[in-house]
N, CA, C and O of each residue as an XYZ file, in Angstrom:
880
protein
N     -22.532      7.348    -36.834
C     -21.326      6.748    -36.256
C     -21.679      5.388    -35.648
O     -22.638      5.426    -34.877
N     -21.011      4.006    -35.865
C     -21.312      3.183    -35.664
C     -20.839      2.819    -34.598
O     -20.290      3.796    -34.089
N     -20.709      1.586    -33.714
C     -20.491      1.117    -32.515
C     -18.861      1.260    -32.619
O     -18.322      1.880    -31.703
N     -18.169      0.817    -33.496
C     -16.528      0.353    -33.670
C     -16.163      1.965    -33.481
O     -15.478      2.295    -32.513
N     -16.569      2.821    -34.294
C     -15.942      4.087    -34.354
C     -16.202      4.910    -32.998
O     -15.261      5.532    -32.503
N     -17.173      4.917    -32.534
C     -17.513      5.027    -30.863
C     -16.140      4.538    -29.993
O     -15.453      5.167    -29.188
N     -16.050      3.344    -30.427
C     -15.128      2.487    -29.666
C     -13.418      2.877    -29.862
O     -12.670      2.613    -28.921
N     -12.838      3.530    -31.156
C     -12.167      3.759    -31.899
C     -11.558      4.887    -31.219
O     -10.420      4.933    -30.750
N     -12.870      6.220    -31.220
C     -12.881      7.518    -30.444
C     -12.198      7.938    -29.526
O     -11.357      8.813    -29.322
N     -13.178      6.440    -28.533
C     -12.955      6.769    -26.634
C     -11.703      6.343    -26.565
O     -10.933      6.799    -25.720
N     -11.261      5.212    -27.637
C      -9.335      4.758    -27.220
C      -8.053      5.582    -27.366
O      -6.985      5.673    -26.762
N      -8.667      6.179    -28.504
C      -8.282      7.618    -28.726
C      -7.958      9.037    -27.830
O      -6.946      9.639    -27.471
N      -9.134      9.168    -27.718
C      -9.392     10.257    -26.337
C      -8.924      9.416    -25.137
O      -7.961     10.138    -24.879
N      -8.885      8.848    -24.587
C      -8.103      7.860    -23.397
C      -7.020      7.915    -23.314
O      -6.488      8.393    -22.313
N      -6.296      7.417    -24.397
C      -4.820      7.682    -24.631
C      -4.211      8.784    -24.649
O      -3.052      8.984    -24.286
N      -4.984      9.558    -25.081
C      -4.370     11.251    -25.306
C      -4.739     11.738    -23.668
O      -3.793     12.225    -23.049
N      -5.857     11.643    -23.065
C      -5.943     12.233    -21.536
C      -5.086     11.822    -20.804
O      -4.690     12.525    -19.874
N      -4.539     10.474    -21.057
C      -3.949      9.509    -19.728
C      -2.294      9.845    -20.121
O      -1.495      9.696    -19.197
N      -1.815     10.243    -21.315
C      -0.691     10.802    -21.545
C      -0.481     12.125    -21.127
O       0.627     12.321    -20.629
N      -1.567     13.501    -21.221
C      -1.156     14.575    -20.624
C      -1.394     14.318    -19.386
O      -0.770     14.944    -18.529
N      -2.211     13.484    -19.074
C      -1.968     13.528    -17.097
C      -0.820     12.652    -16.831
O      -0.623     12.738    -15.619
N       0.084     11.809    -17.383
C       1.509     11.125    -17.063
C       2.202     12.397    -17.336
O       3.194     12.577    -16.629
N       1.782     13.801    -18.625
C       3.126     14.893    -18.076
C       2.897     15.756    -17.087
O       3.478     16.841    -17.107
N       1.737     15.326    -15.724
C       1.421     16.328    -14.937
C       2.140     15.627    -13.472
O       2.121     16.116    -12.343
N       2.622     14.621    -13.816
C       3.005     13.485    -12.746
C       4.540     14.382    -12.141
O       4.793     14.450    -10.938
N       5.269     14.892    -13.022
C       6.712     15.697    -12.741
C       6.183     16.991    -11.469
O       7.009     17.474    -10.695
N       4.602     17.423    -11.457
C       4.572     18.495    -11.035
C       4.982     18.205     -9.250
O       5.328     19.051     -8.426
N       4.772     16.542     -9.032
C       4.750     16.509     -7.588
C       6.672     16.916     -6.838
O       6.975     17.090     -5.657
N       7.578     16.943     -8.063
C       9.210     16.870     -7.651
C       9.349     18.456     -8.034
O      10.065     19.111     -7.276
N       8.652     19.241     -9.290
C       8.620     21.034     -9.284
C       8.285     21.121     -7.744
O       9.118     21.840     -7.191
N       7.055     20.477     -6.608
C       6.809     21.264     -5.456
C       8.292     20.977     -4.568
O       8.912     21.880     -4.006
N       8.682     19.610     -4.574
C       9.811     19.245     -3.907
C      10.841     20.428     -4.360
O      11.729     20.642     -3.535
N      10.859     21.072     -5.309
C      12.095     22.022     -6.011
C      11.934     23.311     -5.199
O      12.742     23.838     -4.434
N      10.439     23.773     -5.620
C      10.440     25.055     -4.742
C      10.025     24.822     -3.573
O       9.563     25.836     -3.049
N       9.985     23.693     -2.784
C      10.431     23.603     -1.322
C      11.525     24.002     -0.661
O      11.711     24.762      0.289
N      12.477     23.089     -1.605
C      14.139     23.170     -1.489
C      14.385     24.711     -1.524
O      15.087     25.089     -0.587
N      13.971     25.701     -2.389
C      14.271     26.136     -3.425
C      15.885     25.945     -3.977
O      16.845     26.704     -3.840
N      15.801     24.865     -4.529
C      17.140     24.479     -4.959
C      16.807     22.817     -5.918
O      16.139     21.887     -5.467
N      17.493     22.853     -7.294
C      16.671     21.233     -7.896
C      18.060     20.893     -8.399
O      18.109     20.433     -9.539
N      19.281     21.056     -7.688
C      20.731     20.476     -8.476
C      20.213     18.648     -7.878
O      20.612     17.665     -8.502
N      19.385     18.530     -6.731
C      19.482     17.249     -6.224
C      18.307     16.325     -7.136
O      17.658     15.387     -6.673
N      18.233     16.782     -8.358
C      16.924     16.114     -9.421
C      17.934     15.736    -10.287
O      19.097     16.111    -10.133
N      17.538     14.963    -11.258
C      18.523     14.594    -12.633
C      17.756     15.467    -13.730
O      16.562     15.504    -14.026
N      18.775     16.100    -14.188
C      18.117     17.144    -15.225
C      17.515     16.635    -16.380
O      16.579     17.097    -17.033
N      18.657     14.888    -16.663
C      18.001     14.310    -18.086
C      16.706     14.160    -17.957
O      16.026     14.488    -18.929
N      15.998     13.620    -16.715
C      14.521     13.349    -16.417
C      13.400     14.854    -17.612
O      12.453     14.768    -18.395
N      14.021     15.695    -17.229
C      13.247     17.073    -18.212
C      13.517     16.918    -19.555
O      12.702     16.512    -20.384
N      14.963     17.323    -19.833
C      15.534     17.281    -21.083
C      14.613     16.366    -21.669
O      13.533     16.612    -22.207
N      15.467     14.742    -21.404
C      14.563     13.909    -22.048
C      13.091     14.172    -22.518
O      12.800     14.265    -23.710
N      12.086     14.297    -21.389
C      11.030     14.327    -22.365
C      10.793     15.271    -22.568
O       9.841     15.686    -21.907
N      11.266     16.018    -23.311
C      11.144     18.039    -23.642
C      11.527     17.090    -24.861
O      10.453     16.684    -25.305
N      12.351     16.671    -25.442
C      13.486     16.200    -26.287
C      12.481     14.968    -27.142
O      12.311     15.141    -28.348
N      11.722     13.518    -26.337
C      11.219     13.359    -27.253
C       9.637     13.999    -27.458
O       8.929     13.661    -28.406
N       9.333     14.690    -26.719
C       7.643     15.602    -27.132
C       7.974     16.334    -28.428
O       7.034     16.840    -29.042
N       9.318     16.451    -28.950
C       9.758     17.627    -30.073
C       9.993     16.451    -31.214
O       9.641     16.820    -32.335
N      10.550     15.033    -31.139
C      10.308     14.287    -31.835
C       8.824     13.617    -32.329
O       8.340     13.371    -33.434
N       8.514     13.508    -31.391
C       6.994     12.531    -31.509
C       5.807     13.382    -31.839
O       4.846     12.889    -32.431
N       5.842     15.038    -31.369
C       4.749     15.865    -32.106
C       4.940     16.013    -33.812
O       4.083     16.345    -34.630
N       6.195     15.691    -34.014
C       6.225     16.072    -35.746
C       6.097     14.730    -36.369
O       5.744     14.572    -37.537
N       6.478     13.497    -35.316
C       6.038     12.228    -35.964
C       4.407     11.958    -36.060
O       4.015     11.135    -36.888
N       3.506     12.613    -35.258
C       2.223     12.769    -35.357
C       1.870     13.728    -36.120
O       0.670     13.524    -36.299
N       2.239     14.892    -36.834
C       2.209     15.492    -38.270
C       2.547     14.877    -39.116
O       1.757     15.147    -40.021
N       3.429     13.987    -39.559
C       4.086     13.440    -40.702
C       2.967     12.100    -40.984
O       2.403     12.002    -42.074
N       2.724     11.071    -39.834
C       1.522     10.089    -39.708
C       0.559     10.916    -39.834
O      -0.060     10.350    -40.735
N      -0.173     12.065    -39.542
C      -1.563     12.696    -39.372
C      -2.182     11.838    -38.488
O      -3.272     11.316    -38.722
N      -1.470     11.648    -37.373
C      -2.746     11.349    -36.105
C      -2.679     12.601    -35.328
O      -1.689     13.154    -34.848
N      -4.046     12.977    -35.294
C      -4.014     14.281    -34.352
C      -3.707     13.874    -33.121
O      -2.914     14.533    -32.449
N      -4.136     13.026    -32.762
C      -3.985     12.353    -31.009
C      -2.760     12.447    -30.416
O      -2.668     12.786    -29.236
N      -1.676     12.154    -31.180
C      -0.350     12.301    -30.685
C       0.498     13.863    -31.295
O       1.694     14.039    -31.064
N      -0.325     14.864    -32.056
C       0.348     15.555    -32.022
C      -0.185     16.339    -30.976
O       0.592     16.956    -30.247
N      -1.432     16.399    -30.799
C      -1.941     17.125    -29.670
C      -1.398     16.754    -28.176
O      -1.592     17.603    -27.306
N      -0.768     15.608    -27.837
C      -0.546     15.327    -26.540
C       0.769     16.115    -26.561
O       1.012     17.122    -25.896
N       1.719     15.390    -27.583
C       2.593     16.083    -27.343
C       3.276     17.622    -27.875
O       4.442     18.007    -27.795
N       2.460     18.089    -28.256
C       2.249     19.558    -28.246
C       2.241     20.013    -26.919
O       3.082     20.818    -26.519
N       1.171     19.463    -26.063
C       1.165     19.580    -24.603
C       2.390     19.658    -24.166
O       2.962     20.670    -23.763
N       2.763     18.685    -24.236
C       4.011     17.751    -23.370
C       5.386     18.925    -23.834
O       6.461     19.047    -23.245
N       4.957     19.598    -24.933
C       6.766     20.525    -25.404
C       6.495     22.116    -24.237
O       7.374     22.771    -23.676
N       4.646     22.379    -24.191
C       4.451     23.120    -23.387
C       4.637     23.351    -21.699
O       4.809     24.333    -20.976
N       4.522     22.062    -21.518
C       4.206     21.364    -20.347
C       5.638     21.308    -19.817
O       5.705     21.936    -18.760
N       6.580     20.877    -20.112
C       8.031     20.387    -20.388
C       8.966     21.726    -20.267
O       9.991     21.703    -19.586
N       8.533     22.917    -20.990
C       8.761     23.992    -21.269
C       9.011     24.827    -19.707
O       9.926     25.464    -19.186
N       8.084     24.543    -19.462
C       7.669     24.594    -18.061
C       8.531     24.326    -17.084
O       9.319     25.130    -16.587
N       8.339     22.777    -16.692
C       9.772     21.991    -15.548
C      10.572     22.093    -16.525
O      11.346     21.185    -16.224
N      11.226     22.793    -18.087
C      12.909     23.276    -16.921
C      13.339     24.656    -16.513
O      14.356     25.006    -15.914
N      12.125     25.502    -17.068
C      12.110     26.535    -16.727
C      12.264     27.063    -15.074
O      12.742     28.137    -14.707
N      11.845     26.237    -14.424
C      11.309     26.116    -13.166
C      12.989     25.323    -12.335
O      13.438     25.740    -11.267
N      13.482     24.448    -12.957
C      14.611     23.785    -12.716
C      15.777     24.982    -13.091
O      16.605     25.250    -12.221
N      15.826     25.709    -14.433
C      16.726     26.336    -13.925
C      16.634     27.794    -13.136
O      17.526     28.587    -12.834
N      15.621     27.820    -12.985
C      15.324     29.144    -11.938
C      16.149     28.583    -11.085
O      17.338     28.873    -11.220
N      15.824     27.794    -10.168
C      16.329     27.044     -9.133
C      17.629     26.711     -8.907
O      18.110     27.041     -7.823
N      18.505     25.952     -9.938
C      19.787     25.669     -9.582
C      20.504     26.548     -9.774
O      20.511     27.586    -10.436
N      21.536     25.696     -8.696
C      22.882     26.746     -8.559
C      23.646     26.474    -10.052
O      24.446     27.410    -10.075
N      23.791     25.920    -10.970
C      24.427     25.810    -12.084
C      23.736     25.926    -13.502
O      23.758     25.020    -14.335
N      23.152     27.086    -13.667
C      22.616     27.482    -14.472
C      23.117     27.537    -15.521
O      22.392     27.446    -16.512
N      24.714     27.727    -15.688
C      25.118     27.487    -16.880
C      25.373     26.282    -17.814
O      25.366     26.162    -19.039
N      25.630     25.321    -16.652
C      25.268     23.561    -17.151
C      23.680     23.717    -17.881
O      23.551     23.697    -19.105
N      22.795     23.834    -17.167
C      21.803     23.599    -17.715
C      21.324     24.236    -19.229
O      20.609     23.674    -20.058
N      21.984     25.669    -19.327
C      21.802     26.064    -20.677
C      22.589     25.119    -21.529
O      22.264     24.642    -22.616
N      23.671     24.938    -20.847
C      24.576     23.959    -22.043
C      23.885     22.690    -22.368
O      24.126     22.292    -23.508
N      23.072     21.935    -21.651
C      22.549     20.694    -21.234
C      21.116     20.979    -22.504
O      20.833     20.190    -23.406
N      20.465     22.197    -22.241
C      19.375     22.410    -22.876
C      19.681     22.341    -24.621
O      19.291     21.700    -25.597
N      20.646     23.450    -24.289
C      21.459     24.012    -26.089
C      21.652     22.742    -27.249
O      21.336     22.605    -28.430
N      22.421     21.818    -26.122
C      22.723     20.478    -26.803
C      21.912     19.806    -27.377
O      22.099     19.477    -28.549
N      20.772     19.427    -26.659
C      19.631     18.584    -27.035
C      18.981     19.236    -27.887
O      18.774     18.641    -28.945
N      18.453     20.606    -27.757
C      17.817     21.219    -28.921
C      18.701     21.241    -29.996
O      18.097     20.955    -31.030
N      19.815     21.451    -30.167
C      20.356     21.106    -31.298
C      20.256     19.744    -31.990
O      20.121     19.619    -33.208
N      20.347     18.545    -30.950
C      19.788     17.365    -31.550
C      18.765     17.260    -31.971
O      18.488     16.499    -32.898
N      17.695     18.249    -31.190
C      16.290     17.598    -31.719
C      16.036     18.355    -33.174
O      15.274     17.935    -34.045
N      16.881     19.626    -33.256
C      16.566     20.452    -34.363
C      17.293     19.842    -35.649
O      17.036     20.370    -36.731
N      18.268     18.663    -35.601
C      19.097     18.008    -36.619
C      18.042     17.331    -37.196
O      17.811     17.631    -38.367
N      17.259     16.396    -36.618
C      16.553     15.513    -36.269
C      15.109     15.716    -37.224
O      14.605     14.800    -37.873
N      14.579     17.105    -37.154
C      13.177     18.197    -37.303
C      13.600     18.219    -38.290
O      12.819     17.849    -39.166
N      15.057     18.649    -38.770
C      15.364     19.411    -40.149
C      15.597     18.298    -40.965
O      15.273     18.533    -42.129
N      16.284     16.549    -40.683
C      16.038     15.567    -41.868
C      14.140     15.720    -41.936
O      13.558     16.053    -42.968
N      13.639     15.495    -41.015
C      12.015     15.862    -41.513
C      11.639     15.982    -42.260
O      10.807     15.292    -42.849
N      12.312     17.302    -42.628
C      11.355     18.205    -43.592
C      12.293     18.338    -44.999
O      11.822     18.981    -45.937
N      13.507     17.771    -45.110
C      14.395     17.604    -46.248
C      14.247     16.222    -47.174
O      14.575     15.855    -48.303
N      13.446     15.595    -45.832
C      13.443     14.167    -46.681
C      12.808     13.927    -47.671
O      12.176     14.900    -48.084
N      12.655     12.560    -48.530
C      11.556     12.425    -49.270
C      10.373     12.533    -48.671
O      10.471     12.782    -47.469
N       9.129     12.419    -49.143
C       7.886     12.560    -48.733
C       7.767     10.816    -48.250
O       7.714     10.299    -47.134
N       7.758     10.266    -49.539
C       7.880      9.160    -49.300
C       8.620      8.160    -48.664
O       7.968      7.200    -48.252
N       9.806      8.159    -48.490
C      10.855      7.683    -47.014
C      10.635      7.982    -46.142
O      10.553      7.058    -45.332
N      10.375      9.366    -45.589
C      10.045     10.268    -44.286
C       9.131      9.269    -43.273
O       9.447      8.737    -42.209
N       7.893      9.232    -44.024
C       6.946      8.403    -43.063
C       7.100      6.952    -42.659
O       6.435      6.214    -41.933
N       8.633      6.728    -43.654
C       8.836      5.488    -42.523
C      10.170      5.285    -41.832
O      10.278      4.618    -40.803
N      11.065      5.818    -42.370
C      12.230      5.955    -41.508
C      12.500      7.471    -40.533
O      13.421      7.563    -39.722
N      11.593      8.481    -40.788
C      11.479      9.432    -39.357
C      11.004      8.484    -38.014
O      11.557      8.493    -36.915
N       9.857      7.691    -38.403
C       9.217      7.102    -37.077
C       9.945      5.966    -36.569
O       9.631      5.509    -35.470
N      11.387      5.186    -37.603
C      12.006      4.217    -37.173
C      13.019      5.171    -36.065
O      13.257      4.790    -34.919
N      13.429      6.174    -36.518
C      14.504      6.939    -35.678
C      13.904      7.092    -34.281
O      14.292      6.562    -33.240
N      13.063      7.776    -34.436
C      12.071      8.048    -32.942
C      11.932      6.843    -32.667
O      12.168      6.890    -31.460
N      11.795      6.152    -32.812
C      11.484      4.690    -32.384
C      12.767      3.973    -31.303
O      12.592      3.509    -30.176
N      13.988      4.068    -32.037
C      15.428      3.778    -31.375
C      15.383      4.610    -30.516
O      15.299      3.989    -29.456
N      15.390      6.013    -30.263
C      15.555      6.779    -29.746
C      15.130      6.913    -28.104
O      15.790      6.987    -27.067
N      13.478      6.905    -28.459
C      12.558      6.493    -27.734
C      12.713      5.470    -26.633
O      12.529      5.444    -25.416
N      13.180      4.533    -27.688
C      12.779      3.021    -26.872
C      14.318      2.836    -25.963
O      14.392      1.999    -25.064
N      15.413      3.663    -26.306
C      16.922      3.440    -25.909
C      16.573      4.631    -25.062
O      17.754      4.960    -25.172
N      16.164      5.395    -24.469
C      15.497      6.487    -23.359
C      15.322      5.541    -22.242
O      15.857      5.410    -21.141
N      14.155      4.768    -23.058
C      13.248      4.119    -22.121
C      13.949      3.025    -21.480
O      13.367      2.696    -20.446
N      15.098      2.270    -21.744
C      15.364      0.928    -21.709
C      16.469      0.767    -21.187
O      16.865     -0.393    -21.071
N      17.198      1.723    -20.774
C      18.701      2.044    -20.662
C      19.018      1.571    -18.991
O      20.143      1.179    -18.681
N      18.060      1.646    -18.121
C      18.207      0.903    -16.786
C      18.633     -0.470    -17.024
O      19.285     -1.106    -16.196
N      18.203     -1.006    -18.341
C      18.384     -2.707    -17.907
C      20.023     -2.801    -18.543
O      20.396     -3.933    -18.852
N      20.677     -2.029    -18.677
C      22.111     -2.246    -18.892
C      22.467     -2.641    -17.615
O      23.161     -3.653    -17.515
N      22.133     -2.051    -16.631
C      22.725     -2.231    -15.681
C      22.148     -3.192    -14.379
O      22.241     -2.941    -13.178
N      21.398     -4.609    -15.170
C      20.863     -5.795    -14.908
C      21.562     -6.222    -13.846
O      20.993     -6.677    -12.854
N      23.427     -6.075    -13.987
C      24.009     -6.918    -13.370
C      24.294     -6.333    -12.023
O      24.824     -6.909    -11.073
N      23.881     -5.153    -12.083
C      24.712     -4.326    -10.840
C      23.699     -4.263    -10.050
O      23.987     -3.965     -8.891
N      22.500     -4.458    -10.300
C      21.002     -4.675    -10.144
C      20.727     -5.858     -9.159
O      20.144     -5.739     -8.082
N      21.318     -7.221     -9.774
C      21.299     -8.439     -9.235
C      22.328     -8.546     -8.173
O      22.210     -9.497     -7.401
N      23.322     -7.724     -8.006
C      24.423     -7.718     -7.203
C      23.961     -7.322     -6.061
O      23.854     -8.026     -5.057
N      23.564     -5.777     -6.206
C      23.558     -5.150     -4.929
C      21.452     -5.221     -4.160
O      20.811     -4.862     -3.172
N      21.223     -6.037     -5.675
C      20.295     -6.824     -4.839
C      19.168     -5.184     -4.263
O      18.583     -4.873     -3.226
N      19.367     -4.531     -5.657
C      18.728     -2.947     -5.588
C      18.464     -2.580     -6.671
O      19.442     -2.078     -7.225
N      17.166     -2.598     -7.530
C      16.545     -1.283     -8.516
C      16.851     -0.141     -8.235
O      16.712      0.479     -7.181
N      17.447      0.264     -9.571
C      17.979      1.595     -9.531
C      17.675      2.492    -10.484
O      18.303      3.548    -10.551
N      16.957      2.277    -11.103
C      16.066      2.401    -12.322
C      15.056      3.669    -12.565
O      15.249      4.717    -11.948
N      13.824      3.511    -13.615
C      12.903      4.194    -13.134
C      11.942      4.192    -12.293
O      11.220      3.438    -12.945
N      11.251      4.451    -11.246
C      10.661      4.172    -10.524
C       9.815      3.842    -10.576
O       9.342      4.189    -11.658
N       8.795      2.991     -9.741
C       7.727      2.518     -9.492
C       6.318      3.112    -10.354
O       5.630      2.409    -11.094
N       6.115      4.368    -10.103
C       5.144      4.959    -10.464
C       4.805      5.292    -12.210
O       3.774      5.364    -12.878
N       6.317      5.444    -12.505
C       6.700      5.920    -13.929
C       6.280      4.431    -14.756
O       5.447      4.153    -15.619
N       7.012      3.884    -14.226
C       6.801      2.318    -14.887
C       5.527      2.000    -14.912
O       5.236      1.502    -16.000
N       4.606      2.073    -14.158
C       3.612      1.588    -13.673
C       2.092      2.526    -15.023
O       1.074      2.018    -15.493
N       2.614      3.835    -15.181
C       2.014      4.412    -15.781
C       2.904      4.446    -16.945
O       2.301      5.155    -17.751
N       3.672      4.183    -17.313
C       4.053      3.622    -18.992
C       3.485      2.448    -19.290
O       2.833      2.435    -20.335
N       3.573      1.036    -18.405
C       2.870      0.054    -19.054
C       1.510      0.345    -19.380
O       1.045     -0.186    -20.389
N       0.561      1.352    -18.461
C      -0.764      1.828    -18.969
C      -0.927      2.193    -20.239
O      -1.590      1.672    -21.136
N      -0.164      3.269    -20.222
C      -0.135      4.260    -21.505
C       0.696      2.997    -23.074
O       0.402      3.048    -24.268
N       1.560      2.185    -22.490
C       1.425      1.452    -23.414
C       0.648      0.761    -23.701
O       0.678      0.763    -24.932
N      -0.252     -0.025    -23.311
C      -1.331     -0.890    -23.696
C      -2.569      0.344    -24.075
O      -2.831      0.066    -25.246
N      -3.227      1.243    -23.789
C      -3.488      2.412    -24.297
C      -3.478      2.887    -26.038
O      -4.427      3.090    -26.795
N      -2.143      2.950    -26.252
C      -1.254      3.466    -27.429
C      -1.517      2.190    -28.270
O      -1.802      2.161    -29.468
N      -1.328      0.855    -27.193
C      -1.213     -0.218    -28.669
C      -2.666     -0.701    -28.929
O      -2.779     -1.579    -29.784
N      -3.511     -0.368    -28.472
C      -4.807     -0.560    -28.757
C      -5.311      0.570    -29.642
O      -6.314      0.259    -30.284
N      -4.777      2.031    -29.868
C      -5.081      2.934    -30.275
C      -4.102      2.285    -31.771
O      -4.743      2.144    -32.812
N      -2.947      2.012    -31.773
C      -2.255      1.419    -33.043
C      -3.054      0.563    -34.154
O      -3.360      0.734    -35.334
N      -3.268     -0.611    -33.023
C      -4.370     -1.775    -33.673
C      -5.448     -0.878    -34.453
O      -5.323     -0.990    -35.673
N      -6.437     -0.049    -34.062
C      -7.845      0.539    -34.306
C      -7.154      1.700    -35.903
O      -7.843      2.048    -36.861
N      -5.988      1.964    -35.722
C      -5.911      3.177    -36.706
C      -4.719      1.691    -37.742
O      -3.964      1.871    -38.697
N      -4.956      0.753    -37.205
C      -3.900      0.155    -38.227
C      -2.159      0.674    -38.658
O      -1.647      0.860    -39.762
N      -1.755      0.757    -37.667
C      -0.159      1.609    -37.797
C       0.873      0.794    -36.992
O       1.102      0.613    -35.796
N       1.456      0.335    -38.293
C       2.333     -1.257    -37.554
C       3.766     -0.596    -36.650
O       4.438     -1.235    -35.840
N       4.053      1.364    -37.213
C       4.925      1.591    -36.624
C       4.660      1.972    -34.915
O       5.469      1.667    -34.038
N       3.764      2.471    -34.743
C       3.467      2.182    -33.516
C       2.714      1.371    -32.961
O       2.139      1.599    -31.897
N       2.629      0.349    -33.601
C       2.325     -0.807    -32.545
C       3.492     -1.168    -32.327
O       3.621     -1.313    -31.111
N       4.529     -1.418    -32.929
C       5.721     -1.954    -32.928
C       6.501     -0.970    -31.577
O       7.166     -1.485    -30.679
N       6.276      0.255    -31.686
C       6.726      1.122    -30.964
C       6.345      0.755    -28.838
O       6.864      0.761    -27.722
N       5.057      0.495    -29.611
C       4.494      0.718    -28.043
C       4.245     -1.263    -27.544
O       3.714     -1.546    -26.471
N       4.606     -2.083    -28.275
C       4.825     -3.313    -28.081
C       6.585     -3.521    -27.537
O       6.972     -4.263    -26.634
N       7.140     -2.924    -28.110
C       8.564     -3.155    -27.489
C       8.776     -1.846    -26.190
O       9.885     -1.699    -25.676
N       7.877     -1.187    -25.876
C       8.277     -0.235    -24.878
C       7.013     -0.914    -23.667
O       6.985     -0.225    -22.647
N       6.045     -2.077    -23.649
C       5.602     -2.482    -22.953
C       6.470     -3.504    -22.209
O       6.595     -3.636    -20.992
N       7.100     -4.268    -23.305
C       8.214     -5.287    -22.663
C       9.175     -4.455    -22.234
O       9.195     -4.503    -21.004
N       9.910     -3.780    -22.617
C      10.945     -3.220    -21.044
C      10.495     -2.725    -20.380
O      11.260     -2.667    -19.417
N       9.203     -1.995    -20.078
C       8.399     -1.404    -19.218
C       7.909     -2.220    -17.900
O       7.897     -1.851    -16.725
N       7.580     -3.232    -18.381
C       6.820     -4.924    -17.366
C       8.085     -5.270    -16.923
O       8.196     -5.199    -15.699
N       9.448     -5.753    -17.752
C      10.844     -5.847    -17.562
C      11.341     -5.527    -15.665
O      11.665     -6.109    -14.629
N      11.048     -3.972    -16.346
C      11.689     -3.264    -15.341
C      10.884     -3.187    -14.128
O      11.365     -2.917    -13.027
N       9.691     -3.421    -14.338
C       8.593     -3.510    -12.775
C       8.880     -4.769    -12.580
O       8.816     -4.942    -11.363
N       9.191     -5.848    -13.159
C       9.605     -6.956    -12.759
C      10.525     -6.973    -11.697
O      10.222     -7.234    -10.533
N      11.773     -6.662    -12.145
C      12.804     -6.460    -11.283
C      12.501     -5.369     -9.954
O      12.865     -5.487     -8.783
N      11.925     -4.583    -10.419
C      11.646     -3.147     -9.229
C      10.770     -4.239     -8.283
O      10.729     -3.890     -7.103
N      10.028     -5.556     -8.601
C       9.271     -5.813     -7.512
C      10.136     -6.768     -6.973
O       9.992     -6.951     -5.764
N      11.300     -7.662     -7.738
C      12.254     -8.521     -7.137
C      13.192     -7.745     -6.621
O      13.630     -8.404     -5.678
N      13.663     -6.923     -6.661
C      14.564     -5.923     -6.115
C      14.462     -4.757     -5.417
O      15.413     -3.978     -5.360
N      13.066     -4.473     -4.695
C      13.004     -2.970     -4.483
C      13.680     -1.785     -3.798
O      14.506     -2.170     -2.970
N      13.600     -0.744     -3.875
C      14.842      0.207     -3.452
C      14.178     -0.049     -1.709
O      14.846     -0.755     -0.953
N      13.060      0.482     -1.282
C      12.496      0.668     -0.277
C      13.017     -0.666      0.343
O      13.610     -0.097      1.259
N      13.258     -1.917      0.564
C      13.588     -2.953      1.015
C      14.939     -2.730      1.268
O      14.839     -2.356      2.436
N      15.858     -2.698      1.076
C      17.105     -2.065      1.625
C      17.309     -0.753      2.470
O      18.122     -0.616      3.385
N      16.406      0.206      1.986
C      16.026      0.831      2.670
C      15.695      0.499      4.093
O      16.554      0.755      4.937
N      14.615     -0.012      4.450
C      14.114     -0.653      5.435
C      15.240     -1.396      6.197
O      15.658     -1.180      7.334
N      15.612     -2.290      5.324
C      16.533     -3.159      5.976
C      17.551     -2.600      7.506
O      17.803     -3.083      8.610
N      17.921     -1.231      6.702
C      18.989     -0.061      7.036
C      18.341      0.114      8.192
O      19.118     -0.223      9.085
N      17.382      0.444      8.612
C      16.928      1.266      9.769
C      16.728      0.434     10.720
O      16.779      0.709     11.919
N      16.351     -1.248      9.961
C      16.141     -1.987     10.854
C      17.287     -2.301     11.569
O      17.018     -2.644     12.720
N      18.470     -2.308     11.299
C      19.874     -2.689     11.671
C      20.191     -1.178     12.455
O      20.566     -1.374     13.611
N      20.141     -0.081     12.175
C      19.676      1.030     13.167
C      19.042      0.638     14.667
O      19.403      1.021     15.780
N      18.319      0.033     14.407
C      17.369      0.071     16.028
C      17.910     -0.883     16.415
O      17.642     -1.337     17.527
């Protein structure tokens, strides 16, 4: 094994560790849940969502054959499996949440089933364009609301931490792209770095905690 493939490996293995420890990051709001014991005061899409794309992106890492991403997110459907299991123990509206769950798995199962109907040959490039929109319109959907942002002079977005460990995991992913040569995810993880930086941009021109503050200061 030569120096490059050494090098190739560890970007590899990096990316895949630093992604299952970003799905261990939810466990600190599960303790906030069974504190409460009550999680109606969480946003449920936060789970759904990535339950929703770990079920896209593990079969887009079968269809590419990178083990790296089917193995993370194999994790991540287990892992995921988990916080909402735990979410709907907890809430008082348990029947929303089955409905909430039902839905999305039905999307993701529409989704699984062009998969495996498609050509062989189309599949591997318009499955990973879908996940791709999908993905990246998950990820990006705070900056619609740019203007209400600049108004009230408040990020409202994803938070600090999330952002902070997506731009990682993106530069991560697009270095792992470059090394395996895969223009769909570089493309993937190049446009989810720019709204990612985007949105810490604004979270540092706008922060929630600064109004915050402000508040208490006008308190005393």
């Amino acid at each position: 094994m030569n120096l490059y493939e050494v090098y190739v490996n560890a970007v590899s293995f990096t990316a895949g560790c630093a992604s299952t420890a970003m799905m261990l990051t939810p466990m600190l709001v599960c303790k906030d849940i069974v504190k409460k014991k009550n999680s109606d005061h969480v946003n449920l899409s936060t789970f759904v969502g990535a339950l929703f794309r770990s079920s896209l992106f593990c079969r887009q890492g079968f269809i590419l054959n990178l083990p790296t991403m089917m193995f993370v997110h194999g994790m991540g459907l287990l892992i995921n499996t988990f916080y909402l299991s735990l979410y709907w123990y907890y809430s008082n509206k348990k029947n929303d949440v089955i409905t909430t769950v039902s839905k999305t798995a039905l999307l993701s199962a529409v989704f699984l089933l062009y998969s495996f109907i498609e050509s062989t040959d189309l599949v591997v490039t318009r499955y990973p364009i879908m996940v791709s929109l999908i993905h990246l319109s998950l990820m990006g959907w705070p900056l619609l609301s740019i203007r209400e942002t600049i108004r009230t002079k408040k990020w409202s977005g994803h938070p600090k931490p999330i952002l902070i460990n997506s731009i990682v995991l993106c530069i991560l992913w697009l270095l792992y792209s470059i090394n395996i040569q895969n223009r769909i995810i570089f493309t993937q993880c190049s446009v989810a770095l720019i709204l990612s930086s985007t949105q810490l941009g604004l979270w540092t021109i706008y922060p929630a905690e600064r109004i915050q503050h402000n508040k208490m200061e006008k308190h005393e």
